[in-house]
C-alpha positions in Angstrom: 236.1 24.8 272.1 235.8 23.4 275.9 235.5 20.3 276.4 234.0 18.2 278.7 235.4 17.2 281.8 234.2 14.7 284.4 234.5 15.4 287.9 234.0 14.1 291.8 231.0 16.5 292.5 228.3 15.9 295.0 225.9 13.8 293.6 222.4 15.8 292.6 218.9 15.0 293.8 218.1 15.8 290.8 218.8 15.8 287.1 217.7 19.3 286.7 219.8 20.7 289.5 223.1 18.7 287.9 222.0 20.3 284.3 221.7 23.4 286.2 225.2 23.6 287.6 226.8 22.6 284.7 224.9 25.2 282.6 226.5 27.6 284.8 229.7 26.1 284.9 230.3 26.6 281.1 228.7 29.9 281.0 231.0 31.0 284.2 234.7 29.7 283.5 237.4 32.1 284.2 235.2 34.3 286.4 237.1 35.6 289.9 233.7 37.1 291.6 230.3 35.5 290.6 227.1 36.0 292.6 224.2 33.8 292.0 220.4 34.3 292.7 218.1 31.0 292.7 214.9 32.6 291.5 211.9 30.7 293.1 214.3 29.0 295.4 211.5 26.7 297.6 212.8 25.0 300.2 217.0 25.5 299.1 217.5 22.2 297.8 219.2 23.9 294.9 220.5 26.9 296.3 222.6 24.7 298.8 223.6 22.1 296.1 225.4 25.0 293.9 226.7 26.2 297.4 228.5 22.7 297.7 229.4 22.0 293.9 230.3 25.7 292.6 233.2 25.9 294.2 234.6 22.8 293.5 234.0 23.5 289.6 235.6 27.0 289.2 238.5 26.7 291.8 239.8 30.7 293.0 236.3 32.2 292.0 234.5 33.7 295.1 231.0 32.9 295.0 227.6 33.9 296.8 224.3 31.5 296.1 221.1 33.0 297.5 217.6 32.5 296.8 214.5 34.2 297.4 210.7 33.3 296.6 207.2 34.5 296.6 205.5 34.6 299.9 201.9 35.0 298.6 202.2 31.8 296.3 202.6 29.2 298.4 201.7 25.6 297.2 199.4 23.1 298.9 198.2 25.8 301.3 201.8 26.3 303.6 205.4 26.9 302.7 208.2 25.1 303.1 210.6 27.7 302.6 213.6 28.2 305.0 213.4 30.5 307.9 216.5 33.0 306.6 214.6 32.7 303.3 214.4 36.2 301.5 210.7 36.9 300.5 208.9 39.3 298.0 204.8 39.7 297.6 203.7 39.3 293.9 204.8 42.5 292.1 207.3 43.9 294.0 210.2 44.9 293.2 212.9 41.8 293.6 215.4 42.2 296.8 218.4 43.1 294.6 220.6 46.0 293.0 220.4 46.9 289.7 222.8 45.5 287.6 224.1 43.7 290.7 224.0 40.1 289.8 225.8 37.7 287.7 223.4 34.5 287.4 219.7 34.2 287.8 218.4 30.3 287.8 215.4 28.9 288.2 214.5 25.4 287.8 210.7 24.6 287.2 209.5 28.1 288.0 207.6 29.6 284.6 205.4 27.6 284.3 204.2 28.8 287.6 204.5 33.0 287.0 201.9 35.0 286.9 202.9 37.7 285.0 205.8 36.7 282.7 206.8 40.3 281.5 207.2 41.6 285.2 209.5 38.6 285.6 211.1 39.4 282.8 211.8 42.9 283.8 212.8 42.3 287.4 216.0 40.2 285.6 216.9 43.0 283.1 216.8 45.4 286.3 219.0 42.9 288.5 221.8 41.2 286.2 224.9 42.6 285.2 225.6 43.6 281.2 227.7 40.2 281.3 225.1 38.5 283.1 223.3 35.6 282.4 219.8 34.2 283.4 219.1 30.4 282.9 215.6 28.9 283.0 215.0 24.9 283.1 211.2 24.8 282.6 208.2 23.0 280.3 206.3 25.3 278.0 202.6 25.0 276.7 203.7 22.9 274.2 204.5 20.1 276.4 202.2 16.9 275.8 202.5 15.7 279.8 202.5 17.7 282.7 204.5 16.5 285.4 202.5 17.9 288.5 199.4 16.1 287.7 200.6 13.1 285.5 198.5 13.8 283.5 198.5 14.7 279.4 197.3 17.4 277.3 195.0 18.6 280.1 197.1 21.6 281.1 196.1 23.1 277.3 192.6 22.4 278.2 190.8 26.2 279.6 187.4 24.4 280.3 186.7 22.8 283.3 184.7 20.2 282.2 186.2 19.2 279.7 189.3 18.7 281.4 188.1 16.4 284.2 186.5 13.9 281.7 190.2 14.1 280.0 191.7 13.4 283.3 188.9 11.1 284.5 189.8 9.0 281.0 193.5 9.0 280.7 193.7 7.6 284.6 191.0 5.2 283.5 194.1 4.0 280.7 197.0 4.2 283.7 198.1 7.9 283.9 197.3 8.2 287.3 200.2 8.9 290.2 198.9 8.0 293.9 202.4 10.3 295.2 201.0 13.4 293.1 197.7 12.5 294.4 198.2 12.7 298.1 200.2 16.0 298.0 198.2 18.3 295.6 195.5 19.9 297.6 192.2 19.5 297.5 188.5 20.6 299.1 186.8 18.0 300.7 185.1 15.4 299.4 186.9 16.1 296.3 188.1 13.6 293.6 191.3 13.0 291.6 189.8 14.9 288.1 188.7 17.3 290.5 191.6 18.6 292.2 194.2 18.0 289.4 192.4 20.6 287.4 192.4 23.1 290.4 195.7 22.7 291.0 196.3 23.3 286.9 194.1 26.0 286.9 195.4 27.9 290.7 199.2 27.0 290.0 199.9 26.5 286.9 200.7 29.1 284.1 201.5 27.6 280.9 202.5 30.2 278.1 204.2 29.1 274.6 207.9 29.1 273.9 207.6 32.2 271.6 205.2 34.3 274.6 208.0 33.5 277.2 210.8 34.7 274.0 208.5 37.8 273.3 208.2 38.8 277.3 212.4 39.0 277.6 212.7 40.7 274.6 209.9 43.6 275.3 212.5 44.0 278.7 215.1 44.7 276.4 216.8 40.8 276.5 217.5 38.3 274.1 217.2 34.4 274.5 218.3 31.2 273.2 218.2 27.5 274.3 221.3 26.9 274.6 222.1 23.5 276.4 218.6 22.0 276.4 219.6 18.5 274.6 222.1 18.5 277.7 219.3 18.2 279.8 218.2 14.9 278.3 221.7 13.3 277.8 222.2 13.7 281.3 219.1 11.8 281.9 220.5 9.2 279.7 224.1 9.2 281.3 222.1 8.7 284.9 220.4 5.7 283.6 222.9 4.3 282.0 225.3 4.7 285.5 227.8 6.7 283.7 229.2 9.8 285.1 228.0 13.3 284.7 229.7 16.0 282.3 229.9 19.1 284.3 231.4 21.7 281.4 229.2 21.5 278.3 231.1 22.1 274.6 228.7 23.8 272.3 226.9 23.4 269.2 224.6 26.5 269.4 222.6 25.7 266.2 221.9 22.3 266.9 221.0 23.2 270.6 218.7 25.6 269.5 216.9 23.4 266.6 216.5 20.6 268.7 214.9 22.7 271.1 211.5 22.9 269.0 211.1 19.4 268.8 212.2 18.5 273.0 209.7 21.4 274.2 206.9 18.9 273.0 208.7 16.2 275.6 209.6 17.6 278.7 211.6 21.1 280.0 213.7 23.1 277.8 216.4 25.2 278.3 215.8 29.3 278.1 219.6 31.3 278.2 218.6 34.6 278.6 221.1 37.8 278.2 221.2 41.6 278.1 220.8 42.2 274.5 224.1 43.1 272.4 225.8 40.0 274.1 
């Protein structure tokens, strides 16, 4: 069994992108050549992070971080993606090789993909037999969506409906003036409003077993593995205490704690060629 270790790594901007690199850690020790893709990559914040930390975690392994992203979807009406930035158009064919790539990440990406069985297939087509694809995202099932600060209204399909949901939960606090000033929004437009455009343009929310179902119909198999890391490490940061950077394992509990976090916040999805 590994166990952990605590190391002098750059600090993270974000819990996610510290789970992230640790998730990759683990899953990479004792790897010479490892080539990573940051699916959905945004403006790089992760995609130079594992640049600067990778290296220092799995000493004498060469490694390439890259990202690339969609240029038709771009949230808030403009893009803040970086000029060398590799780009795609919705349902084309992903800039890489078959078989070509060891890791594909993405960190708060499903919930925003179209069409989940095209994703799916683009990362059976691209990673290696001994690849491994990790996915930090919320599912349907989550009670409170994060881009709107809102609960439950990301399950609700009618309009309506859902702007008297949001209209009454900000009337009880859930309301975020940051979120507020950044989603976008027509003119003349309120909160309830836009929050349920941005839900309804974004935002596609499918269950745990759809996403599981999608990478199985392109011939790979998932688990959570690592998702009550992601919450420990939320715990470490607030209690000031280091981060772990290589996760032991305890697959079965992992994996049956995972149906009760999905109702909290984002789980963890390991995917892999099937057979592994």
């Amino acid at each position: 069994m590994i166990r952990y270790r605590v190391m002098p790594i750059l600090p993270a901007s974000s819990i996610t992108h510290q789970h992230l690199l640790s998730t990759i850690a683990t899953e990479m020790t004792g790897r010479k050549v490892l080539r990573v893709v940051d699916v959905g990559c945004g403006g790089g914040v992760l995609t130079r992070y594992l640049r600067a930390s990778l290296p220092e975690l799995l000493p004498g392994c060469e490694i390439e971080v890259c990202g690339f992203d969609i240029s038709d979807f771009a949230p808030h009406d403009n893009t803040n993606l970086e000029p060398d930035t590799v780009t795609v158009r919705s349902g084309d064919p992903w800039p890489y090789r078959d078989q070509s790539i060891d890791v594909m990440i993405s960190n708060q990406v499903l919930e925003h993909v179209g069409d989940h069985r095209f994703f799916f297939g683009q990362i059976a087509r691209c990673l290696k037999p001994d690849g491994v694809s990790i996915h930090l995202a919320p599912v349907r099932e989550v009670m409170y969506d994060g881009h709107v600060c809102q609960p439950l209204v990301h399950k609700i399909r009618n309009r309506k409906l859902a702007c008297r949901m949001v209209k009454f939960f900000r009337a009880v606090g859930f309301y975020s003036h940051r979120h507020a000033s950044i989603l976008p929004r027509q003119p003349g437009q309120k909160f309830p409003e836009y929050a349920v455009d941005y839900l309804a343009r974004y935002c596609n929310y499918i269950p745990a077993r759809d996403i599981i179902n999608c990478a199985r119909a392109a011939g790979l198999s998932v688990s959570f593995d690592y998702t009550p890391y992601f919450y420990t490490s939320k715990l470490r940061a607030m209690a000031r205490r280091p981060p772990r950077f290589i996760y032991s394992r305890h697959r079965h509990i992992e994996n049956v704690s995972a149906y009760l976090l999905r109702y909290l916040s984002s789980v963890t999805f390991v995917v892999r060629p099937q057979g592994r």
